[in-house]
C-alpha positions as CSV (number, residue, x, y, z in Angstrom):
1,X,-14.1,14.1,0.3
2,X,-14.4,12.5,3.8
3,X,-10.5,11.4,4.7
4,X,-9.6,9.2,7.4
5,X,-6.1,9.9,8.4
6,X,-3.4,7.4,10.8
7,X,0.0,9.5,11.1
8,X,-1.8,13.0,10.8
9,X,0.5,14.4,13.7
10,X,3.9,13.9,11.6
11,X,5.9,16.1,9.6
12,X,4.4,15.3,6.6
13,X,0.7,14.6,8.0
14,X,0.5,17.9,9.3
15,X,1.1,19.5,6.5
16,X,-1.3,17.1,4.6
17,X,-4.3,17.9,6.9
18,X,-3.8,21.7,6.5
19,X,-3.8,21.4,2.6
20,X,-6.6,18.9,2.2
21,X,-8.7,20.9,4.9
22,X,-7.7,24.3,2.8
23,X,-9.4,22.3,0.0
24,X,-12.4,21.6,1.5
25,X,-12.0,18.4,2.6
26,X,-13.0,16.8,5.8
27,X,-9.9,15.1,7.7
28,X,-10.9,12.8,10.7
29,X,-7.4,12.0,12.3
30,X,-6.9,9.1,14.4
31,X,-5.3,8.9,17.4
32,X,-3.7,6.7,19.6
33,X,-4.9,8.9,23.4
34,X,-8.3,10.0,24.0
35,X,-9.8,12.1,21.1
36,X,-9.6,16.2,22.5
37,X,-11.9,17.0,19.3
38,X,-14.9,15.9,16.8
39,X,-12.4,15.5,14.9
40,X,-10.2,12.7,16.5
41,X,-10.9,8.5,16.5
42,X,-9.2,6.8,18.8
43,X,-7.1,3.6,18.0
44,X,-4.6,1.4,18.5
45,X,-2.9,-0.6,16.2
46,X,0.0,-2.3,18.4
47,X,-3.4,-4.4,19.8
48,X,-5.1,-4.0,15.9
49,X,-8.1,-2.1,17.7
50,X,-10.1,0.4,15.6
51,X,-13.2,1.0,15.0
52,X,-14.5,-0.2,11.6
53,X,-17.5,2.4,11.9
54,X,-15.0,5.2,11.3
55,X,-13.3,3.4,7.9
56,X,-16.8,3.1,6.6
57,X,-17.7,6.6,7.1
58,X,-14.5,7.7,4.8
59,X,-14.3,8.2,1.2
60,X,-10.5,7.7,1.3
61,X,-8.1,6.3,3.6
62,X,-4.2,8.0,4.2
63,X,-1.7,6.0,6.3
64,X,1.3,8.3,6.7
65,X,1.8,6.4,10.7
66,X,5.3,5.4,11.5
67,X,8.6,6.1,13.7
68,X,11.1,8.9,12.2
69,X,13.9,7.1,10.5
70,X,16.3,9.8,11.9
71,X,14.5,11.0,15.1
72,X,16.8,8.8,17.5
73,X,20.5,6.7,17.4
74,X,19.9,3.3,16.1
75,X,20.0,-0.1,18.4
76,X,18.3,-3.1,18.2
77,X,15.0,-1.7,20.2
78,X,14.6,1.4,18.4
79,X,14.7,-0.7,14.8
80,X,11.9,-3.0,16.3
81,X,9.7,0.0,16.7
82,X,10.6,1.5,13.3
83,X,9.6,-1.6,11.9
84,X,6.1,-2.3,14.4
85,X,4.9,1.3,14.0
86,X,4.7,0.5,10.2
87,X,3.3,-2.9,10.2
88,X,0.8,-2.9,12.7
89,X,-0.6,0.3,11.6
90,X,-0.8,-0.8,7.8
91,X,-2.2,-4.2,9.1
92,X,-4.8,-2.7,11.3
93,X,-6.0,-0.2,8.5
94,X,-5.8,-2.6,6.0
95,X,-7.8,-5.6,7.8
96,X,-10.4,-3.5,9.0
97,X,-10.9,-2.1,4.8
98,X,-11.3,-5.6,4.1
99,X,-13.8,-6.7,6.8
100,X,-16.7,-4.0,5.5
101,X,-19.3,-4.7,3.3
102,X,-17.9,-4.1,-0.2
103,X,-20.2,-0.8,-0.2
104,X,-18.9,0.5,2.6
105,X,-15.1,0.1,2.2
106,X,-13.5,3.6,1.2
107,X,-12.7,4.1,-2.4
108,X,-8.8,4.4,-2.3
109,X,-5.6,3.7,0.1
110,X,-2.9,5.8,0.1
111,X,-0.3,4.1,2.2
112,X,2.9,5.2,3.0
113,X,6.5,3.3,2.0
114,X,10.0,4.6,1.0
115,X,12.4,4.5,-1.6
116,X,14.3,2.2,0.7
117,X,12.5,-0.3,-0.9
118,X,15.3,-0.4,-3.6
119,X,17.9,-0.7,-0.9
120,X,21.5,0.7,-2.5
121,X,21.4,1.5,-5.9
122,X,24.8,2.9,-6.5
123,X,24.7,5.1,-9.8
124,X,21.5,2.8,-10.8
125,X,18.6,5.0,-11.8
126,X,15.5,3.2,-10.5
127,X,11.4,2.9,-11.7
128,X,8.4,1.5,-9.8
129,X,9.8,-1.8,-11.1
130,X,12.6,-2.4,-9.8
131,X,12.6,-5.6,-7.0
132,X,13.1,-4.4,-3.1
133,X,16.8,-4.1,-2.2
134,X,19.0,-5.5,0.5
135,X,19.1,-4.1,3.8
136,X,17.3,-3.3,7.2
137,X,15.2,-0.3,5.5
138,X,14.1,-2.6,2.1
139,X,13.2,-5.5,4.9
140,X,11.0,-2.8,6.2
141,X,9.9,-1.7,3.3
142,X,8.7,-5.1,1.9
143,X,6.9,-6.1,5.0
144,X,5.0,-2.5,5.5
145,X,3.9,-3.0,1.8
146,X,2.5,-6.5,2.1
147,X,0.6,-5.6,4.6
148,X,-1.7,-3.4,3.0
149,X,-2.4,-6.2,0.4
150,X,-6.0,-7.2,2.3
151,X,-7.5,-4.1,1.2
152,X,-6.0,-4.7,-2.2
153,X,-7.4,-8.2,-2.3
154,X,-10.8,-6.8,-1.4
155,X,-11.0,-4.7,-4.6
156,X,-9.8,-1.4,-2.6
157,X,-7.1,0.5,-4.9
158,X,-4.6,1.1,-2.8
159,X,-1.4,3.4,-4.0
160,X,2.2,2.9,-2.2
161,X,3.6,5.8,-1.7
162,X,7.5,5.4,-2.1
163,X,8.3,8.7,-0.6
164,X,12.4,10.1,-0.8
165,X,13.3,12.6,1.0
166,X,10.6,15.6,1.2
167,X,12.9,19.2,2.0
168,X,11.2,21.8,4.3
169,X,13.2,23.6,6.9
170,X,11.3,22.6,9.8
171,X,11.7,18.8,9.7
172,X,13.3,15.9,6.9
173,X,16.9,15.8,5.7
174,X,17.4,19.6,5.7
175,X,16.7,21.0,9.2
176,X,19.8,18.9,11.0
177,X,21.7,20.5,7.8
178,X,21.0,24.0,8.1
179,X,22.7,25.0,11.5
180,X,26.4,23.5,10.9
181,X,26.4,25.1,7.3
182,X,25.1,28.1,8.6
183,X,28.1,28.1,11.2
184,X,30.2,27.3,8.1
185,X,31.1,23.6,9.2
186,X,28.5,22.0,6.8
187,X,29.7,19.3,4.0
188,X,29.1,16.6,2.4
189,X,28.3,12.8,3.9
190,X,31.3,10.5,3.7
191,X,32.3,10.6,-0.5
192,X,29.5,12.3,-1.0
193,X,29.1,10.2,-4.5
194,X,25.5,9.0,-2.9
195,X,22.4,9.9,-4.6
196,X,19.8,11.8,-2.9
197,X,15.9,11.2,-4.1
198,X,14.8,14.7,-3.2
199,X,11.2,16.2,-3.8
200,X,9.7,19.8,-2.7
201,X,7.2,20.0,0.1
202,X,4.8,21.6,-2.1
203,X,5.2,18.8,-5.1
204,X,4.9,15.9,-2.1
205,X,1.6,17.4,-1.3
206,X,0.3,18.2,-4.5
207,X,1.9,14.4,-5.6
208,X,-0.6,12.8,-2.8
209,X,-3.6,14.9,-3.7
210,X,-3.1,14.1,-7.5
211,X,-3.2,9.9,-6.1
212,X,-6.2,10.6,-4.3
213,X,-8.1,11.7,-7.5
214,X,-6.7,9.8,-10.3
215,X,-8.4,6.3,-9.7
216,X,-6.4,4.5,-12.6
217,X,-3.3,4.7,-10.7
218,X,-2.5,2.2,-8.2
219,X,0.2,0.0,-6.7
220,X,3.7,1.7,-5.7
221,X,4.4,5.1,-7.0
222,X,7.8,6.6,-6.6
223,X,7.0,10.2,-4.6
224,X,10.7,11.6,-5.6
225,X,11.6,14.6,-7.7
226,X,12.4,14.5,-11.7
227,X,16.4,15.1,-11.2
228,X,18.2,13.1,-8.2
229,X,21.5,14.4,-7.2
230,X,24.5,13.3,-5.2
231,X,25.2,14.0,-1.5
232,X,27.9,16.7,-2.9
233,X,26.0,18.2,-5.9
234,X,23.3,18.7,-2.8
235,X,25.8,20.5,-0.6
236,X,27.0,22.6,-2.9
237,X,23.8,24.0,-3.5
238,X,22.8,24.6,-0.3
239,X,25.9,26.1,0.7
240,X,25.4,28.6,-2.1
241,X,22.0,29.5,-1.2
242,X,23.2,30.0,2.5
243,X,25.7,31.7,1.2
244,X,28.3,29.4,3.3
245,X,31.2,27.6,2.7
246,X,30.9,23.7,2.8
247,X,34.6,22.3,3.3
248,X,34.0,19.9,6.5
249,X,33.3,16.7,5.0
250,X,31.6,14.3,7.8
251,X,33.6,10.8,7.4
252,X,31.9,7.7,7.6
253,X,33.6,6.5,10.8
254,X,32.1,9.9,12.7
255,X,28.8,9.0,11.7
256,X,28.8,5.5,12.4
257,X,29.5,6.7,16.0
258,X,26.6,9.4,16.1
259,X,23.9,7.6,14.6
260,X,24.5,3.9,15.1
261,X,22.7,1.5,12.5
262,X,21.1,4.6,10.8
263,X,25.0,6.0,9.4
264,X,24.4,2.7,6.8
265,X,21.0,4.1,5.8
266,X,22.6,7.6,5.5
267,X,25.8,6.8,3.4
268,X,23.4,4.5,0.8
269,X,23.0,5.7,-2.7
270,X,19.5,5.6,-4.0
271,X,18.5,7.0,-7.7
272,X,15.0,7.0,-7.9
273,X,13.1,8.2,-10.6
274,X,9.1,9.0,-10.9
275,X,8.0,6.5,-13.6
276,X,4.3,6.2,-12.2
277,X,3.8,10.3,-11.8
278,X,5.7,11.3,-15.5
279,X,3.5,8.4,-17.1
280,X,0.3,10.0,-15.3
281,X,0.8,13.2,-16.3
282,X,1.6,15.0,-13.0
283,X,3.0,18.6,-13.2
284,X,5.9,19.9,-11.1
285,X,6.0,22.9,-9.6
286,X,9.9,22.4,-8.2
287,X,11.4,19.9,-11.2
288,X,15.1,20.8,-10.4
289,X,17.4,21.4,-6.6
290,X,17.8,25.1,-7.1
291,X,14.2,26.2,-6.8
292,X,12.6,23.2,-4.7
293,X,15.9,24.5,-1.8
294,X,14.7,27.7,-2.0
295,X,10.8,26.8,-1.6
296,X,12.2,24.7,1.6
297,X,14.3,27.6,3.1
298,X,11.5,30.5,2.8
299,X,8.5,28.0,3.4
């Protein structure tokens, strides 16, 4: 399969262009300097500039382009680009789909969103269905999404991709974690009664390869693990696999002051469920905590 891939340089897109090349297929990234390979198309979506000739030449389409969530301390500027680098990308992809002859337009979307689409869910378990939440992440969230709906309109089937929270030692939720706990100051966030929509590395890649293929699934799918936990049941575990204690609770004040407007984001409770991926059939290879923290802490 010829793939066409916007955010290929993350920590999820790299990981996505190693598996799907391992697999045979052929990744053409795009990127927003100069292309330094045969492999690179140049874009930019902040002025909606791309070149349709390179949508038309892919089978598939992957849009995994957007500012890290946690990667700086919130302000006002810093939400404006969270929310630009989503929307502009999506736009741009999605437009250009549209604009091609209806036999040249690639056979699938696979679009990137979050489970902050449901906003705060408290002890709620969640599905595909539920409406977007409250809050600067489900604002996001419902923006990014309509954008990609020009491709959809054109007959394109284009799959959301509701990602949680993807655990791999280098990158995500875990790698901020790992060097307080292993100095034995780790704990939980705030209460700690939050719910946390984990999922494996290895399911999160196998989860987008499976939407690639199956051409009856479209629209959102929950990318989330089979069995949410809280914020505590989390740290417990990982304090038993490092083999640490976890007794320094970070209060919410604390991280109001160290991450700004994200500490809201970070303190919600979202139980998410995979509806669209049970229903489908898809297998996991890390259903429960224990064995997808151990997968992200040798992997």
């Amino acid at each position: 399969m010829r793939i066409l891939m916007a955010g290929a340089s993350g920590f999820l897109g790299t990981r996505l262009v190693d598996c799907l090349t391992a697999d045979g297929h052929q990744v053409t990234r795009l990127v927003r300097r100069p292309p330094r390979t045969p492999v690179e198309r140049q874009w930019n979506p902040s002025a909606a500039q791309l070149d349709p000739q390179c949508v038309a030449d892919a089978d598939a389409v992957v849009n995994l382009a957007g500012a890290g969530v946690g990667d700086k301390r919130w302000n006002d500027e810093y939400r404006k680009v969270i929310r630009t680098s989503r929307v502009d990308s999506t736009t741009t992809l999605a437009i250009t789909i549209a604009g091609l002859p209806a036999a040249d337009r690639p056979a699938v979307l696979l679009n990137s969103s979050a489970v902050g689409w449901y906003g705060n869910t408290g002890d709620r378990a969640v599905t595909e269905e539920a409406p977007a939440g409250e809050g600067f992440l489900a604002d996001v969230c419902r923006v990014w999404e309509a954008a990609s709906r020009p491709a959809e309109d054109a007959g394109v089937r284009v799959v959301r991709l509701r990602t949680g929270l993807p655990l791999h030692r280098d990158g995500g939720l875990l790698k901020p974690q790992l060097l307080p706990f292993r100095l034995g100051v780790g704990g939980k966030l705030g209460n700690g009664r939050q719910w946390l929509p984990w999922i494996s590395m290895r399911d999160w890649l196998d989860a987008a390869k499976f939407l690639l293929a199956r051409d009856d699934v479209a629209g959102p799918v929950n990318v989330v693990g089979p069995a949410p936990v809280t914020n505590a049941e989390f740290t417990r575990e990982l304090a038993r696999q490092l083999h640490r204690p976890a007794i320094m609770p970070i209060p919410a004040v604390a991280l109001k002051v160290a991450l700004g407007g994200f500490a809201q984001e970070a303190l919600t409770s979202t139980r998410v469920l995979p509806g669209v991926l049970d229903k489908a059939g898809f297998s996991w290879a890390h259903p429960d905590l224990p064995g997808a923290l151990r997968a992200a802490l040798t992997g």
